[in-house]
N, C-alpha and C positions, 0 to 999 in steps of 0.2 A: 413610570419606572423605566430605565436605562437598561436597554434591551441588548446594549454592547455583550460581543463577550468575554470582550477584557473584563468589563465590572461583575459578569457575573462568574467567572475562573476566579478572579483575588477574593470574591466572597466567601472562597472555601480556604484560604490563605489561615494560617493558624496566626492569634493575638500577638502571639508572641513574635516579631518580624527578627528576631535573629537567629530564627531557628535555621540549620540548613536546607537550602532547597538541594542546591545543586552539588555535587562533585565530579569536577574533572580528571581527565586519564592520568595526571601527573599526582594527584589526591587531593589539588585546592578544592578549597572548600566554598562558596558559595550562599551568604544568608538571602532571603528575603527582602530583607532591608535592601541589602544591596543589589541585588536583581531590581528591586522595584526603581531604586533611584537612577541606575544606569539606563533602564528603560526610559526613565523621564527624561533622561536630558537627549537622548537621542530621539523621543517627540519633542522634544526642544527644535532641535536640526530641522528636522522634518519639516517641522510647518515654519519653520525660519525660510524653507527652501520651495516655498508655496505647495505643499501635500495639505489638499483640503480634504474633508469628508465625500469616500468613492472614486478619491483617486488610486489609480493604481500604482503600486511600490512591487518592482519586477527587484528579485533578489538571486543570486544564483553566486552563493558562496558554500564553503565547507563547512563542514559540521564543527562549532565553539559553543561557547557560553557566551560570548556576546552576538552570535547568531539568534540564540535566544532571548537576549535582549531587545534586537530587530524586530522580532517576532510579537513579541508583546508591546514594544512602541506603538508598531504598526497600526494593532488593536486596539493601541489606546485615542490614539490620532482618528481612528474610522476609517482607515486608507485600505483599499483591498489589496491585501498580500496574495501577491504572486511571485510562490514557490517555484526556481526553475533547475532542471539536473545538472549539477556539474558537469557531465559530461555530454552538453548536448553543444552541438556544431556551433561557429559564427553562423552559416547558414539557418540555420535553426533558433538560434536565438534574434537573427534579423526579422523572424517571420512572427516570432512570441512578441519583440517588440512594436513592429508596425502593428501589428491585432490587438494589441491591447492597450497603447499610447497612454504608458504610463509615466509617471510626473516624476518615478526618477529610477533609478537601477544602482543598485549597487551591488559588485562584482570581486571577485579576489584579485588583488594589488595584480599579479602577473595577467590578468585578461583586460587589464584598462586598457592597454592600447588598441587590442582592436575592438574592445569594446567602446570605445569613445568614438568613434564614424556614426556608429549604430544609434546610440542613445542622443547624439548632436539632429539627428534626420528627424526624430519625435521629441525632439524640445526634453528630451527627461537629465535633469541633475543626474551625474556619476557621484558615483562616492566606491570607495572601495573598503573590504573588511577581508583579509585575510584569516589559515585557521590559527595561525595564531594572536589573532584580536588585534592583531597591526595593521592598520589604514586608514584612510579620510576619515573614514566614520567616526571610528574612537578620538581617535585625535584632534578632528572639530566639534564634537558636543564634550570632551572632556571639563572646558573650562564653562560650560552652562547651565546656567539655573535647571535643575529638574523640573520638570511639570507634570505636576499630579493632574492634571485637567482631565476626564475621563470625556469622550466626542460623547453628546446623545447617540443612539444608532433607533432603530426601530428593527423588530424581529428579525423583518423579511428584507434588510436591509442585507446586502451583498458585503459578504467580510473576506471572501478568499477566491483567486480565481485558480483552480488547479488544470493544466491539457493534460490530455490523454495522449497516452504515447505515440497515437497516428502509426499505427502499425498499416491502417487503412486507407487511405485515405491522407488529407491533413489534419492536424492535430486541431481537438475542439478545446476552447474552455470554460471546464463544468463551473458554475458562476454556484457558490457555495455560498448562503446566507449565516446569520446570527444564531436564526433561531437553527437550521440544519445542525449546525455544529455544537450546541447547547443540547438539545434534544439527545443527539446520539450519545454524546460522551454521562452524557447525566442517566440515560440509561443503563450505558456500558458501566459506571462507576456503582451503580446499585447489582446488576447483575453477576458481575462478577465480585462482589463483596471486598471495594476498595475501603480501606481504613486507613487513619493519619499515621501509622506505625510503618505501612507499606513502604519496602527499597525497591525501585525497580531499574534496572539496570537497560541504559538505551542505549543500543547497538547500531538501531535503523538510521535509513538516512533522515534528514529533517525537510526534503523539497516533497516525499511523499503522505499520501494519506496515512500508512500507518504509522508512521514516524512522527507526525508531526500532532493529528487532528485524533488520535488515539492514542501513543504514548505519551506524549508531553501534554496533551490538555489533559488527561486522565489525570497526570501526575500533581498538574498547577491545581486544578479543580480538589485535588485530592490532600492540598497541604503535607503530600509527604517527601520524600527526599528520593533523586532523581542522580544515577551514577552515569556519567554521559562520555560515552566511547565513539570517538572520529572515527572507527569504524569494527567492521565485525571483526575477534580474532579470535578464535575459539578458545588460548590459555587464558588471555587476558579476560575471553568472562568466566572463564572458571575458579582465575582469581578472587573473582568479586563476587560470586554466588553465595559464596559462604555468608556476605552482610546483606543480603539482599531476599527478598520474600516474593517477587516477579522476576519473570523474564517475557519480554514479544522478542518474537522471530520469524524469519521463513523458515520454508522448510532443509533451508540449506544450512542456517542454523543449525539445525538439530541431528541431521548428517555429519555437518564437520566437528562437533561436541561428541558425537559416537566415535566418532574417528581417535577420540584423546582418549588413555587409558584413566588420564586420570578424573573423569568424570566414573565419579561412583553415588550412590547412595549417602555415602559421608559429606562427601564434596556439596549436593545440597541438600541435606537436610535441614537448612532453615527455608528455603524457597517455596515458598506455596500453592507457586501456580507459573505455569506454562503454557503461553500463549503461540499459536500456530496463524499464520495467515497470509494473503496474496499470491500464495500457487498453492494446488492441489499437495497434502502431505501421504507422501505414501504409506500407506498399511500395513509394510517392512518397518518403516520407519517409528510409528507410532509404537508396533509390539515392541521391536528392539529398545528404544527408552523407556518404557515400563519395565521391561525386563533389568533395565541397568540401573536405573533411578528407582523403580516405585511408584511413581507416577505417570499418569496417565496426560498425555498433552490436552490441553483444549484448542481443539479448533474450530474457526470461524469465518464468516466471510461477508464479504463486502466489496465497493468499486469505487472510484474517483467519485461517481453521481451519487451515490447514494450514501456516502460511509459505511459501516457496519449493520448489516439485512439480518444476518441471523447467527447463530453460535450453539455449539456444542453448551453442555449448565455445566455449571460449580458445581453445584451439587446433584447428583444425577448420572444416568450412562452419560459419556463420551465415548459418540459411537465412531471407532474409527472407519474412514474411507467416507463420511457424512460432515456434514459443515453445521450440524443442529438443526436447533427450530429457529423461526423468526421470533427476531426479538420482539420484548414487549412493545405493543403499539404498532408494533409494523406488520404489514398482510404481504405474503408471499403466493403467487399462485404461479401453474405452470399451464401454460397456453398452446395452441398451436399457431401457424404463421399468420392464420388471420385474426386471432385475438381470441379463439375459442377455447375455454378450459377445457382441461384432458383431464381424463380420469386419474384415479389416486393411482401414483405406482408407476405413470407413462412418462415415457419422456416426453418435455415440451420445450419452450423458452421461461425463461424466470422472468418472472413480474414482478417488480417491487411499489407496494404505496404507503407512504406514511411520514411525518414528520421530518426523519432524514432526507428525503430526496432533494437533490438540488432544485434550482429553481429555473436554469435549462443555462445553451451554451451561450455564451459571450457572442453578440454579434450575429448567430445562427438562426433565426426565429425558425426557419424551414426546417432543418436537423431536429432540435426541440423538439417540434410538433411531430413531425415523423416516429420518434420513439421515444411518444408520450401515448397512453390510450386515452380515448374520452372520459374515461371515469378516473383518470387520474395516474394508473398503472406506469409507471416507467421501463418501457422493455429491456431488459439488460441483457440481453446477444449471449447469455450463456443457457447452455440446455441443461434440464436437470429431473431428477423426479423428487415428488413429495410423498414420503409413503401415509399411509391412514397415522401410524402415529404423530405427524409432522415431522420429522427427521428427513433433512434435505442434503439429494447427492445433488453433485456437482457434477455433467459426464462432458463437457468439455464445453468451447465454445461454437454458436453455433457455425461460425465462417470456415471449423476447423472439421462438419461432419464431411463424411467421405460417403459421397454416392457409387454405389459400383453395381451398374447392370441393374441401375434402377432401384436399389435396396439401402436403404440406410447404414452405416455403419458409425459407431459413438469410438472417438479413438480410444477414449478411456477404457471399457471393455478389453481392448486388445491390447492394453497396456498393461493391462491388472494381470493376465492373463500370460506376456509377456516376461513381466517385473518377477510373478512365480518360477520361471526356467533355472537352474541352477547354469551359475558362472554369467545370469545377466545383473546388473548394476540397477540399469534405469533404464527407460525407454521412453523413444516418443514416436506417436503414428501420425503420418501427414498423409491425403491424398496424392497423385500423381494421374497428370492425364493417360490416359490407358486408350490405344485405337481402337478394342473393341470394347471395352468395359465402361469408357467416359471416363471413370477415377479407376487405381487401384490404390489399394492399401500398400505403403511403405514404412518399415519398421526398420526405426532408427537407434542401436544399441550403445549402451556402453559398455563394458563385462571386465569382467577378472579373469574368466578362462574361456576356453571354446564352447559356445553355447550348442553348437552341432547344429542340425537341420532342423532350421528350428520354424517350417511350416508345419513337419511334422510332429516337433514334439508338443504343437499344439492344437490336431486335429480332434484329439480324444475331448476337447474343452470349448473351441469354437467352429462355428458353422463354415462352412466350405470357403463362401463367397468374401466372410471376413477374415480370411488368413491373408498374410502379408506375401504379396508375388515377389518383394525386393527386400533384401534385409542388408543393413550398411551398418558397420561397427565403426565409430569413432570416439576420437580421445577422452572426447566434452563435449556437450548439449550445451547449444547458443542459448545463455541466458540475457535477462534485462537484469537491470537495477534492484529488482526486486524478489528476484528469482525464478521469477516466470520463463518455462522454456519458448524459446523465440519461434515459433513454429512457420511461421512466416518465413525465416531465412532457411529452413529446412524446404520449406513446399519450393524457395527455389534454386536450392539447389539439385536438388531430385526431380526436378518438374521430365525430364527429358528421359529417365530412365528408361519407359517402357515404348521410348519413341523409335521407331524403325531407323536401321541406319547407324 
């Protein structure tokens, strides 16, 4: 059996191939048929342009429907797709390309030029695709034979290479297999009760895991119809809620959707499910859209290595400020620095083993092994607890705990803690080296009004040592791509506060 998993997504493709897959922001509509044969003839191109089985295909275009078309050539070909951010540097994209000497890159029409030095140094074919589907690409497989040929692949066969953002460090890439990305979404598809009737409306971007290896395989896997937006805009999906039964989002999603009056109950009562994930959703956040909608968000979580570890059920509490249990087949445990389980209820580092996990980074054997256990565990650098009933928090990451005068401190705690104050917005806590304390706690706000003294307004709640010595209000919290707040560019900014002088 053809362990590809292009062959085993089109196996869930409905008989019928004129049905709609896709629709774009302007309302074109999209069949199967036609998706599948523009696919083909851009694996036409492809292996016209020597992309054998395991090579890599570096992409780093805007979000279209013929992006998705790349997407699924790619897969059909056997090439490993690598997904890259539009907005990442030349410098950064000379580093993704020398590390992954892939056979070809294709780029939007306005970054050819200086993308062509870069791709000239590792032998890889340019081709370009702009968003709106104008470039090499379309325009040289327009006139070619389609090719249904599907590559054999074998499970464990490497189908996608995604980096991690190297906030650390340089950026790794998690080397994602056949089986990794079949496994998870064939879960996520059962657990969250996907049916061929399902609209879901894609806002994400497509270089990342949830955009790409969750909503869109969810969707292809799912034969259902797939509303595909260049990017988020809070009326425009509230346009489209009304024909749609899903929504994934961050949680900045679901902030700026609060933010519109005219998101009510009305507006989606056909949607059935609301998906949360890629940064922590606040527990403001979650009551005020139950309160306005009726529904409750599900959230969940996951990482570049792993895909999707665990999730809030369908059916069941959605407990907010909790990311659920582990999903079926996958073992979650919470460890301490040397690999030892902690009790139910402690904080630790989160371990993931099972079926999803990658199969380690590109090029890295040392890294790999490093944050791999012997029994198979993949450390994932965030700390959390498990309580007895499996319901898994999230209290931060571990690079982000703050030592002060020797005691631990989880920013999350003092955010939660924070986020309560009236006239605060949002918060984020970063350490700061301290002359006598080693770290202290700095408390980074956003607000609507004067939040006042606000070590004191929260001595009655937390313990002496983790109260914030610095509190700094600004406009906006430095986010990523994905809504993650960038805490890294806070620790250095603040790094010097508490510094003499």
């Amino acid at each position: 059996m053809n362990a590809s998993l292009f062959a085993r997504l089109v196996s869930g493709f409905p008989a019928d191939r004129a049905k709609v897959f896709l629709e774009t922001e302007d309302g074109t509509e999209v069949s199967f048929a036609t998706m599948l044969a523009a696919a083909g003839r851009i694996a036409t191109l492809l292996r016209g342009a020597g992309v054998e089985p395991g090579d890599r295909v570096a992409v780093q275009v805007e979000k279209s429907a013929e992006a998705v078309y790349l997407y699924l050539a790619c897969l059909q070909v056997g090439a490993v797709y690598l997904p890259l951010n539009t907005a990442c540097t030349a410098t950064e994209l000379d580093y993704f390309l020398t590390d992954s000497e892939p056979k070809a890159l294709i780029c939007d029409p306005a970054a050819a030029e200086a993308a062509a030095p870069l791709a000239a140094v590792v032998g890889a074919r340019l081709l370009t695709l702009g968003a709106d589907g104008a470039g090499s690409l379309i325009a040289e497989s327009a006139g070619l034979v389609s090719d249904r040929q599907v590559t054999e692949r074998a499970g464990g066969d490497v189908v996608a290479i995604l980096y991690t953002s190297g906030t650390t460090g340089r950026s790794k890439g998690a080397m994602l297999t056949h089986d990794n990305l079949w496994a998870n979404v064939a879960t996520l598809h059962w657990l969250w009760g996907f049916r061929p009737g399902d609209v879901l409306v894609h806002a994400l971007p497509l270089y990342h895991t949830h955009g790409l290896f969750v909503a869109l395989n969810l969707m292809l896997m799912n034969g259902g119809k797939l509303i595909l937006l260049p990017r988020f805009e809070a009326e425009a999906v509230i346009d489209r809620l009304a024909r749609a039964t899903v929504l994934m989002g961050v949680p900045t999603f679901y902030t700026r959707l609060l933010a519109s009056p005219r998101l009510t109950k009305e507006a989606v009562s056909g949607t059935r499910l609301f998906i949360s994930g890629s940064a922590p959703l606040l527990t403001q956040t979650h009551a005020e859209f139950e309160a306005r909608t009726g529904q409750r968000i599900l959230e969940r979580y996951g990482m570049t290595e792993t895909g999707m570890s665990a999730s809030n059920p369908l059916v069941g509490e959605r407990r907010a400020g909790t990311v659920g249990m582990a999903l079926p087949g996958v073992e979650l445990r919470v460890c301490d620095a040397g690999g030892a389980p902690a009790p139910a209820g402690e904080v630790g580092v989160l371990e993931v083993r099972g079926p999803n996990v990658f199969k380690g980074y590109w090029r890295m054997p040392e890294k790999s092994a490093a944050e791999t256990r012997a029994d198979g565990f993949f450390v994932t650098g965030d700390l959390a607890t498990i309580g007895a009933d499996g319901y898994v928090t999230i209290v931060g990451r571990a690079k982000d705990l703050v030592i002060s005068g020797g005691l631990n401190i989880y920013p999350k705690e003092v955010e939660e803690a924070l986020d309560a104050l009236p006239g605060v917005i949002e918060s984020a806590v970063v350490g700061a080296p301290h002359p006598d304390l080693g770290e202290a706690v700095v408390a980074v706000l956003t607000v609507s009004a004067d939040p006042g003294d606000v070590p004191a307004a929260l001595r009655a709640r937390l313990s002496g040592f983790k109260l914030p010595r610095h509190v700094a209000v600004v406009e906006t919290l430095p986010r990523n791509s994905m809504g993650k707040v960038q805490k890294n560019l806070l620790r250095e900014r603040f790094r010097d506060v508490f510094q003499a002088g």
